[in-house]
C-alpha positions in Angstrom: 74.9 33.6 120.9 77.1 30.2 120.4 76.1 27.5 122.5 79.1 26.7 125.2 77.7 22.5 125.1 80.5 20.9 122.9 78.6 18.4 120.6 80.8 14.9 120.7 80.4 14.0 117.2 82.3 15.4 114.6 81.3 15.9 110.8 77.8 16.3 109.4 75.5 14.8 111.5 74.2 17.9 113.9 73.3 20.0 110.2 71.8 17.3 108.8 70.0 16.3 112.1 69.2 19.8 113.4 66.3 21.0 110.5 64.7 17.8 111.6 64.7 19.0 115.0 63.4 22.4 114.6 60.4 20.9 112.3 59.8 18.4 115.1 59.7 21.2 118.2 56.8 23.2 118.6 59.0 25.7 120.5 61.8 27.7 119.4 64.8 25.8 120.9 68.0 27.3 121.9 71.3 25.9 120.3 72.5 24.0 123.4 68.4 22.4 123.4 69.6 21.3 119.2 72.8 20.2 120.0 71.8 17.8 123.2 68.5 16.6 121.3 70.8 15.7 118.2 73.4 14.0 120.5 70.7 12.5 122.2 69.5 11.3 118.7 73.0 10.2 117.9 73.6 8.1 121.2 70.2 6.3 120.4 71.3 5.4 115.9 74.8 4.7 116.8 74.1 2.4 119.4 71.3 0.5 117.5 68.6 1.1 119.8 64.9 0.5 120.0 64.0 2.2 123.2 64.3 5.3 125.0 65.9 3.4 128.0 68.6 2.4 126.2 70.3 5.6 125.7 69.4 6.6 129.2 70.8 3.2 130.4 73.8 4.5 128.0 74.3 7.8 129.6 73.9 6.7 132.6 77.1 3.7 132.3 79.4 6.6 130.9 78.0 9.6 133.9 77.1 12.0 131.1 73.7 13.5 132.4 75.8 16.6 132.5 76.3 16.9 129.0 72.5 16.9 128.9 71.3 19.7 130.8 68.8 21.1 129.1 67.1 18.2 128.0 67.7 16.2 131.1 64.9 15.6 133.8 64.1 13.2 137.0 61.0 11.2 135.9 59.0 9.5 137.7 56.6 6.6 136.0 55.1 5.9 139.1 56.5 4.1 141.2 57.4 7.1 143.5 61.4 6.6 142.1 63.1 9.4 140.5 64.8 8.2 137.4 67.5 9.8 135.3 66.3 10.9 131.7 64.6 13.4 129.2 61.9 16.1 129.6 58.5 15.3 128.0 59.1 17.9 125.5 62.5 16.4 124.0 60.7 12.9 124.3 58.1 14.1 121.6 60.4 15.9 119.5 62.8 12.9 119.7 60.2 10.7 118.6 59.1 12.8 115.9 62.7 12.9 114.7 63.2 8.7 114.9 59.6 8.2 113.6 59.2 6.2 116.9 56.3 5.5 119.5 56.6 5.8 123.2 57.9 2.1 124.6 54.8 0.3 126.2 56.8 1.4 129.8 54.3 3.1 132.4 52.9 6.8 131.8 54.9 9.1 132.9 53.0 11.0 136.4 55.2 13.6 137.1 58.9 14.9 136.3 61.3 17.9 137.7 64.1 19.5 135.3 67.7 19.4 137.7 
């Protein structure tokens, strides 16, 4: 089944990114899960960053949690505030993938997939 998500970038990057992925997940993922992990992972090279946040702070300033829907989840760290960004389960495999630690933010206590 093809995934209906529409990956942004063009070229390469989504093969070259996705075995990378898969090796990362410890689930099987579904090709819309690939393709908003690698645009996820795309968002956070092509932008320079060095934290999570920053792509979520990104997505957030161009509205795009849609295009994220089956990574995306309400996280709270906390502080009882719902905040706009990844599962736990992308988080790992994205970090895997970047060869990244977590930030030194606060734990995460609880999140809900919308």
């Amino acid at each position: 089944m093809k995934a209906k998500y529409k990956f942004p970038v063009k070229g390469r990057f989504i093969e070259n990114i996705k075995p990378e992925i898969i090796k990362a997940s410890y689930y099987e993922l579904s090709d819309e899960e690939i393709e908003q992990t690698a645009h996820y992972i795309w968002l956070y090279k092509s932008n320079n960053c060095d934290e999570h946040y920053e792509v979520n702070n990104i997505i957030n300033q161009k509205n795009s949690w849609d295009e994220f829907t089956a990574i995306r989840s309400l996280n709270d760290h906390g502080y009882r505030k719902r905040i706009k960004g990844i599962t736990p389960k992308f988080y790992a495999i994205i970090c895997k993938v970047l060869d990244i630690t977590g930030d030194d933010g606060a734990t995460l206590k609880e999140y809900e997939i919308y």
